[in-house]
C-alpha positions as CSV (number, residue, x, y, z in Angstrom):
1,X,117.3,113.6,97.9
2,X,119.6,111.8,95.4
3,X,117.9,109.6,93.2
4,X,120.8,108.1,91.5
5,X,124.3,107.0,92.4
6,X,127.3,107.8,89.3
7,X,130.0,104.7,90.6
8,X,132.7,103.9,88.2
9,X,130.6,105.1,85.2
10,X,127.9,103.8,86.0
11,X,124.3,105.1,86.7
12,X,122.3,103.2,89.7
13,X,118.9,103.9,91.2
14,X,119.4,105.1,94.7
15,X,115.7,103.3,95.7
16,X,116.3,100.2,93.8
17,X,120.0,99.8,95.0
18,X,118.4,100.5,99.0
19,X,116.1,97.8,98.0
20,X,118.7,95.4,96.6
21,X,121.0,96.0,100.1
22,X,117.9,95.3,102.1
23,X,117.1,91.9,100.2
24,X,120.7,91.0,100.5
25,X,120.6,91.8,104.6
26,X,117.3,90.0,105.0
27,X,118.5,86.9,103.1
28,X,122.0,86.9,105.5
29,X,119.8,87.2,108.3
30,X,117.5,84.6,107.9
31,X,119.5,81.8,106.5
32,X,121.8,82.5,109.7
33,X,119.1,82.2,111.9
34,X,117.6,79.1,110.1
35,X,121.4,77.6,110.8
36,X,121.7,78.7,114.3
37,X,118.2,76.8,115.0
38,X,119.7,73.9,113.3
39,X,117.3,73.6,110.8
40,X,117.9,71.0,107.5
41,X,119.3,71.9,103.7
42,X,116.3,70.7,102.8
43,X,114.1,72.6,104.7
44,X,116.3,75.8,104.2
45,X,115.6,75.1,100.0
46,X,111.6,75.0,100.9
47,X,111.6,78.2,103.4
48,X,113.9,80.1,100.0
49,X,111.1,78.7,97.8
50,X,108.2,79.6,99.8
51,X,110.0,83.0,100.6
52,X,110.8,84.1,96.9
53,X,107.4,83.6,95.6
54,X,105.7,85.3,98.8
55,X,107.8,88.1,97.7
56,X,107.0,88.3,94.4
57,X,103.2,88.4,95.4
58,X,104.3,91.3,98.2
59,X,105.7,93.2,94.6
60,X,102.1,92.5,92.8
61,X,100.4,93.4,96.3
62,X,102.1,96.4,96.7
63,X,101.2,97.7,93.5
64,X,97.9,96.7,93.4
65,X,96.7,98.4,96.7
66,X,98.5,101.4,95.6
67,X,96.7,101.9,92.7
68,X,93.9,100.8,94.3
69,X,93.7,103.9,96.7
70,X,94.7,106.4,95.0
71,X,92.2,105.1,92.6
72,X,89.2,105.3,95.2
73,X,90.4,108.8,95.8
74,X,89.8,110.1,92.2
75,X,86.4,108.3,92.5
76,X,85.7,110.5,95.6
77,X,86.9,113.5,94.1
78,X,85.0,112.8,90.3
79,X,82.6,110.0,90.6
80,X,84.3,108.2,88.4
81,X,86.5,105.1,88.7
82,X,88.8,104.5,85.7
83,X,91.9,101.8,87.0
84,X,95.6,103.5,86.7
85,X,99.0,102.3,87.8
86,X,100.8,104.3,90.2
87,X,103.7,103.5,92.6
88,X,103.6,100.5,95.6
89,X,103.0,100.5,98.8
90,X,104.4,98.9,101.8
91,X,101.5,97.9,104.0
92,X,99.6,96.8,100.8
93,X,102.7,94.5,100.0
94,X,103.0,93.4,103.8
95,X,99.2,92.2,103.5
96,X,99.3,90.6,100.6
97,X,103.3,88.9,101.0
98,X,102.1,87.5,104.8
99,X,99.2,86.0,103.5
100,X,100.8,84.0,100.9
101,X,103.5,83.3,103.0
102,X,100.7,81.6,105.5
103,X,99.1,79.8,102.1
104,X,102.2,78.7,100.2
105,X,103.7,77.4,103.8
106,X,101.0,75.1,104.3
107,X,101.3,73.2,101.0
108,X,105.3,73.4,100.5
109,X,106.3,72.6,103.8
110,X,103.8,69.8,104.6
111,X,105.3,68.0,107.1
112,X,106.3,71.0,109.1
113,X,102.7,73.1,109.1
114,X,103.0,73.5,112.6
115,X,106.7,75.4,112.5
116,X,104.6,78.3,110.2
117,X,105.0,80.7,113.0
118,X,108.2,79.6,114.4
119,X,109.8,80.0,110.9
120,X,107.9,83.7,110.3
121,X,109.3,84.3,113.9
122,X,112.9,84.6,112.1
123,X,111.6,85.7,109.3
124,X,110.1,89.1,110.2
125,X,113.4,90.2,111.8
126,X,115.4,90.2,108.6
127,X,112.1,91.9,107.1
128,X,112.5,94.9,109.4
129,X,116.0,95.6,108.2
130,X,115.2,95.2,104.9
131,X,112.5,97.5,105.3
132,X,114.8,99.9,107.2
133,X,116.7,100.2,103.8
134,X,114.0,100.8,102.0
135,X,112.7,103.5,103.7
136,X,115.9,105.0,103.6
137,X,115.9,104.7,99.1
138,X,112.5,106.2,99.7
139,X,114.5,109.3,101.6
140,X,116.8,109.4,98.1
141,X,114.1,108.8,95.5
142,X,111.9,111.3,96.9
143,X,108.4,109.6,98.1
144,X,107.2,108.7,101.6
145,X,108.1,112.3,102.8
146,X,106.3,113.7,106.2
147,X,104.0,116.6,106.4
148,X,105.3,120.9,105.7
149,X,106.5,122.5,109.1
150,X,107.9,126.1,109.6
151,X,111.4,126.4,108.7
152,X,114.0,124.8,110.8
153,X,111.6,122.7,113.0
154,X,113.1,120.5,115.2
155,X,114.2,117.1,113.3
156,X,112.9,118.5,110.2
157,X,114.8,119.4,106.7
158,X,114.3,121.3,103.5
159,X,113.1,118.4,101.0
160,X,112.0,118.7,97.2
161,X,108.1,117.4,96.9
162,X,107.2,118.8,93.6
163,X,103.4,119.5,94.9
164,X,101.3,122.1,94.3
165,X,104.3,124.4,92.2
166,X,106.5,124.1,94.9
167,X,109.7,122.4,94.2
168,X,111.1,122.5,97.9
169,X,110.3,122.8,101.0
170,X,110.9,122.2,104.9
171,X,109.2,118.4,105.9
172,X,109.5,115.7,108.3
173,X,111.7,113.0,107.2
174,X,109.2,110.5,108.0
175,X,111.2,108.0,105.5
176,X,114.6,108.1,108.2
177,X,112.3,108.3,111.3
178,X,110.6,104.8,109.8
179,X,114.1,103.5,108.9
180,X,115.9,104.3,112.6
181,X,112.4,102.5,114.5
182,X,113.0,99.2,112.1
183,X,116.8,98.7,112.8
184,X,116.1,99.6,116.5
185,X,112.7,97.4,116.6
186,X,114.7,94.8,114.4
187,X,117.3,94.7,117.6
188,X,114.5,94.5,119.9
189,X,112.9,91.7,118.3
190,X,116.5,89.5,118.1
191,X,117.4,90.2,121.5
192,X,115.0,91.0,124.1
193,X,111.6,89.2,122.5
194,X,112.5,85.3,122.1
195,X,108.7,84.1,122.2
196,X,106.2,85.3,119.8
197,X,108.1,87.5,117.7
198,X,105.9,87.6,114.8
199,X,102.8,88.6,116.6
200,X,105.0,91.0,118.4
201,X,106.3,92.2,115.1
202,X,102.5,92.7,113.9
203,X,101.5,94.6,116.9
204,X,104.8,96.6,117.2
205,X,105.3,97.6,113.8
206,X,101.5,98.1,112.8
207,X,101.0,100.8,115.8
208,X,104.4,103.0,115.1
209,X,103.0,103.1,111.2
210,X,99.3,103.8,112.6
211,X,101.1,107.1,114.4
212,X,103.4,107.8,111.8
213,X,100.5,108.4,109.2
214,X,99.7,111.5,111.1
215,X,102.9,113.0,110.1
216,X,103.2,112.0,106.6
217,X,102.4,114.5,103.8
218,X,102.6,112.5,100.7
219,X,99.5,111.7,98.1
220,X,98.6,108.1,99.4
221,X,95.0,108.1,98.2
222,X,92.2,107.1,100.0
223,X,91.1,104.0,101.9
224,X,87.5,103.5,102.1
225,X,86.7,105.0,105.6
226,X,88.1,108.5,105.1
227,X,88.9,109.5,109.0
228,X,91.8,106.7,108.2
229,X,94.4,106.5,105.7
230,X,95.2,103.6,103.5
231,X,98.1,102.3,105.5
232,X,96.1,103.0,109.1
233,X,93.4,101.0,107.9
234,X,95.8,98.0,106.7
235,X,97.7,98.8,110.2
236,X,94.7,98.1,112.1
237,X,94.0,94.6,110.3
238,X,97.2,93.1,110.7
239,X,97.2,94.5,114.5
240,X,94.7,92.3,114.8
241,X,96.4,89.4,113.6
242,X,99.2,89.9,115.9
243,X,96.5,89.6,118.7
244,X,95.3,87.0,117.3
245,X,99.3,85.3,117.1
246,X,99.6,86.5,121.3
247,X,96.6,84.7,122.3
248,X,95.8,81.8,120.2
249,X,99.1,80.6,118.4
250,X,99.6,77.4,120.4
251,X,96.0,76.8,119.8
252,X,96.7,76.8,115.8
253,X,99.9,75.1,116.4
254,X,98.2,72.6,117.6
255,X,95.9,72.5,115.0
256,X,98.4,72.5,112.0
257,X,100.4,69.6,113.9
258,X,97.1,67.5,113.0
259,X,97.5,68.7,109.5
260,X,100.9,67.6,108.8
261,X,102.0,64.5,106.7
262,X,104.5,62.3,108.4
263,X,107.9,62.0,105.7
264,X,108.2,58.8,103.9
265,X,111.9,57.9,106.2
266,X,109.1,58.4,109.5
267,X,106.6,56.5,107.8
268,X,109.4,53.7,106.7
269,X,110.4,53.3,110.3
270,X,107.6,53.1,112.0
271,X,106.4,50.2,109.2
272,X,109.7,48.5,109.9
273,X,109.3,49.0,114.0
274,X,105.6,47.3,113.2
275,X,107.0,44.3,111.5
């Protein structure tokens, strides 16, 4: 664990400069991609717009649901339910940032409703490397960690978790073994999956976190089921959604296609091609 970097004098925040490298690798990524697919300036300045504030409401999600749970678990363990502010977490951020994404889409980029998913199709592979970064700050700030094993397990390594009076001890690094499956499901996504990819992305990265909750050993808090964990229960919701994406997206497609208002240069031209 190193939670800060000294570099030239200067103090940094391991976490928040991982997070930093992983917003400037998604934004790379994307507007690439947006390029490669030939898609307009103007379009590019909409996607950045409706990006920027989809990821401030993934911030605001992230630390609401955290609270959120580890506020339902005092309840269970007092009966009382006072609100307190405690760290973020991903799958609460994911919820919240995708379904903003969906809403602020619809209304910014109007005459393109129906490219929603072709757009979140790029989209989600820069998230998974920026999320790979992330989870490796989490492995230098010190959250996220996996679950106590016997000394020298196999793939596991002597970590400080401050629980319980003990300042140290032998965990699964389930921060790296998040970070290696994003770069390499990243690389799957660009390369081998070139229809569907957000639903993919949905199902593919909502099932590895669903098993990876199993080894994690960090306070989460509770969800409201307890045979799951927060993030399982989040997991299986958005799961669903990439089913949903598999089987009906051309369907909804279709439908946002009907919802779209033509731009005033198609609506010029086909007034002139009238006269």
């Amino acid at each position: 664990m190193k939670p800060e970097l000294h570099i030239f004098g200067i103090t940094l925040p391991t976490f928040g400069l991982m997070v930093a490298i992983g917003v400037l690798f998604f934004a790379i990524i994307i507007l690439t991609l947006f390029r490669k697919n030939h898609v307009s300036e103007k379009k590019i300045d909409n996607l950045i717009i409706t990006c920027a504030i989809a990821g401030g409401i993934f911030a605001l999600s992230a630390t609401f649901f955290d609270a959120l749970w580890h506020n339902i678990s005092t309840f269970k363990e007092t009966g009382h339910f006072t609100w307190e502010w405690w760290g973020i977490t991903f799958s609460g951020g994911l919820f919240g940032g995708i379904l903003s994404y969906f809403i602020l889409y619809y209304f910014i980029m109007k005459y393109d409703r129906d490219k929603m998913f072709f757009f979140l199709d790029i989209i989600v592979v820069g998230l998974c490397v920026a999320h790979g970064f992330g989870r490796i700050g989490c492995f230098f700030g010190g959250c996220c960690y996996g679950k106590t094993v016997e000394p020298h397990t196999f793939l596991s390594i002597y970590y400080p978790i401050h629980e319980n009076g003990v300042a140290y001890a032998w965990v699964l690094p389930t921060q790296l073994y998040e970070a290696v499956f994003l770069f390499i499901f990243a690389g799957i996504l660009f390369f081998f999956i070139k229809k569907n990819r957000c639903g993919w992305y949905f199902i593919g990265y909502n099932l590895f976190r669903f098993l990876l909750e199993y080894l994690r050993g960090d306070d989460r808090g509770s969800s409201p089921f307890g045979f799951l964990s927060p993030s399982q229960f989040m997991s299986i919701i958005m799961f669903l959604w990439g089913v949903a994406l598999l089987i009906w997206r051309k369907p909804l497609e279709n439908f946002l296609k009907k919802k779209n208002i033509l731009e005033p240069i198609a609506i010029a031209k086909d007034e002139n091609t009238s006269e």
